[in-house]
N, C-alpha and C positions, 0 to 999 in steps of 0.2 A: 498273416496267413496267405497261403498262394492262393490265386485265382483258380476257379475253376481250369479254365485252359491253359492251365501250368503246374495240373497236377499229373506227376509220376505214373505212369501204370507201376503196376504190383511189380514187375519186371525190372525195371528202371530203378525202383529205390529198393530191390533187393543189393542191387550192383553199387548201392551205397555206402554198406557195409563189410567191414573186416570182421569177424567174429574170431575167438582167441578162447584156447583152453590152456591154459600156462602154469594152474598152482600146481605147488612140487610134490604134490602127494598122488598126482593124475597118471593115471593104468592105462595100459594099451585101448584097453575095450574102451575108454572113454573117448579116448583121441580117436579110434575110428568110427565111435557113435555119431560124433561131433563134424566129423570129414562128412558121414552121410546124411546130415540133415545140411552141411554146406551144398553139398550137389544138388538134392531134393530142390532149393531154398535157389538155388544159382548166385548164393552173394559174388563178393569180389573176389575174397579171399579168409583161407581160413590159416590163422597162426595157433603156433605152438614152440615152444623152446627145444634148442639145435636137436636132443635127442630124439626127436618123432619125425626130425623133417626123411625120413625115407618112408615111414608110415603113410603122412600126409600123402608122399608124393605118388605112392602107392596106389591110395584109397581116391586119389583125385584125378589121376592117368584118363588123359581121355576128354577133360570135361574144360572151362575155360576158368575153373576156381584157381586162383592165384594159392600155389601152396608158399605160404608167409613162416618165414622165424626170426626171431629178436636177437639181436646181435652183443654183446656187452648186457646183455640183458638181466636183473632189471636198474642196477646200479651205474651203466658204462665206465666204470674202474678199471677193466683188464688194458694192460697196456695195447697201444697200438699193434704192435704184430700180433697180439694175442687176438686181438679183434678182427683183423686182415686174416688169420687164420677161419677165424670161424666163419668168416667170409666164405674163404674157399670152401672149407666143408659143406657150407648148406649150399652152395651152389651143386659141387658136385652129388650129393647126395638129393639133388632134387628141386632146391628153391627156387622161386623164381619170382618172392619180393622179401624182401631184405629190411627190418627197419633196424638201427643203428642207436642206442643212447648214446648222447655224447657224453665227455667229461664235463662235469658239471661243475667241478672244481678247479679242472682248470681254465673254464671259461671265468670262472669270478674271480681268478687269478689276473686276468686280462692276458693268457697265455692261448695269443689268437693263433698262433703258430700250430699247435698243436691241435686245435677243435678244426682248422683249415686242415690242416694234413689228414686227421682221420675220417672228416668227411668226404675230399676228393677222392680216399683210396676207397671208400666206398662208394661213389657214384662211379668211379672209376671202373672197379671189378663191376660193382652189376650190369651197368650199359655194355659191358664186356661180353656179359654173359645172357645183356637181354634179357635184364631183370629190373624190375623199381627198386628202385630207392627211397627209402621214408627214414628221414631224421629225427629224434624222438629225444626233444630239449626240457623236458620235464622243468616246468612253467612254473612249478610251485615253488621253485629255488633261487628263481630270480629275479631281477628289477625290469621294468617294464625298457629302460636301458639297454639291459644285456640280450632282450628278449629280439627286439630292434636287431639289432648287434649279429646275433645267433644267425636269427631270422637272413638275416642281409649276406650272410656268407653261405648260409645254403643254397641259398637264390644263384650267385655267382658259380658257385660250385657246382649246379646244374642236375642238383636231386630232383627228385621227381614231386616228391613230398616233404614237407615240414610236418611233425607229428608234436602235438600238446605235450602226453604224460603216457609213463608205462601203469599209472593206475597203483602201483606199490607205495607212490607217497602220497605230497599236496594233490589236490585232484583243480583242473582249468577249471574256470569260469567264463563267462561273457568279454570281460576286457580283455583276460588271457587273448584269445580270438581276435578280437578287435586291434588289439596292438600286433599278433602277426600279419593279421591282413593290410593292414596299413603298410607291411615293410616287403611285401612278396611282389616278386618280380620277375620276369622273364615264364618262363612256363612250369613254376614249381608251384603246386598246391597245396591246400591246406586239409591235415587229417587230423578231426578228433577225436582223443583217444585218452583214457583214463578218467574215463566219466563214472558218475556211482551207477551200482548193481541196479537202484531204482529208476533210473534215467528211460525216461517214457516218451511217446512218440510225439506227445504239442515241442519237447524241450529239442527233438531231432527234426520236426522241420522249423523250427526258428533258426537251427543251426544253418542250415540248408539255404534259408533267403541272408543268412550273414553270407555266407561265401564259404562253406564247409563243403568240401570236395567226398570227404571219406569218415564214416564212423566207426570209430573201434571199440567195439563191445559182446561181452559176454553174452548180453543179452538179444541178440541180434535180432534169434528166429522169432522169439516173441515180439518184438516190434515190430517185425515185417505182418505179425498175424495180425496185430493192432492196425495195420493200416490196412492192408484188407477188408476187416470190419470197418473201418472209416468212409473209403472209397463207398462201401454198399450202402453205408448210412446218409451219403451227399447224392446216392445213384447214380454214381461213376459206375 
């Protein structure tokens, strides 16, 4: 657990979190409920899939919430241009962080050619546009190996973030983590992401003293309240 003197204000570990309303059955009203409790909350960043990123960017104008949408999302199958398009779109329509699945199949193909080229044309276009970058290696599908491997080329490739899991499959764990961190280099970060719906706030600052840069959860606002009550219960 942190020290006293290296605990968070309420401020600080709201900016810890990405919050995300994604399933495919979600109505306008929920995405701009969801944008108003990101403002309220001040997280990092609120996502949602390509079709809301004008909403998002809409309901966020003004404020320093990163409006976020998922790229290849949530399988990364669409071919490379089809990805590089959607690129452009949520740029133009708004974005201004970007996470990206990779191929996951062709990475356990050992078809490093291809996981290289669709991650630079997205570091590429976002830094372009003056956006983050978060790469999103869904951890559950591969060998602590390929994870190394993944990891080490997004580094070189100068993403901003390496991202765990889109949450749709295997869900990270502790080593997941432990073996990115071991392979991250230069000034790319590590975001957790595709954690379960219950994931409660001892399991978010343990992440936090491993070296977790960003959390991506559904659950956000309620964790931020759970720490609040905590701070008041240490008389922080």
């Amino acid at each position: 657990m942190l020290s006293d003197k290296n605990y968070l204000t309420v401020e600080q570990f709201a900016k810890v979190f990405d919050m995300a309303v994604l399933a495919p059955n979600t109505q306008e009203a929920a995405i701009r409920n969801a944008c108003r409790q990101a403002k309220a909350y001040n997280i990092a960043a609120m996502y949602t899939t390509p079709c809301w990123t004008k909403v998002v960017a809409e309901e966020l104008a003004g404020t320093d919430v990163h409006v976020g949408v998922g790229i290849g999302f949530p399988y990364g199958t669409p071919t490379t241009e089809i990805k590089m398009a959607e690129i452009d779109d949520a740029i133009t329509n708004g974005a201004t962080s970007l996470d990206m699945v990779i191929n996951i199949g062709a990475l356990k193909d050992g078809n490093l050619e291809l996981t290289r080229k669709e991650i630079q044309g997205l570091v590429d276009k976002a830094r372009a546009a003056g956006c983050l970058s978060k790469v999103i290696i869904e951890v559950g599908f591969l060998t602590d190996e390929e994870i190394a491997t993944v990891t080490k080329i997004i580094c070189e490739c100068g993403a901003d973030y390496v991202k765990t899991a889109t949450g749709s499959q295997d869900l990270p764990d502790v080593h997941h983590v432990e073996v990115i961190r071991e392979n991250l280099s230069g000034n790319t970060k590590l975001k957790l992401s595709g954690v379960p719906r219950q994931f409660v706030l001892s399991a978010c600052l343990r992440m936090l003293e491993m070296g977790v840069e960003l959390i991506g959860t559904r659950s956000a606002i309620k964790i931020i309240d759970q720490y609040k009550d905590y701070l008041k219960e240490k008389g922080l």
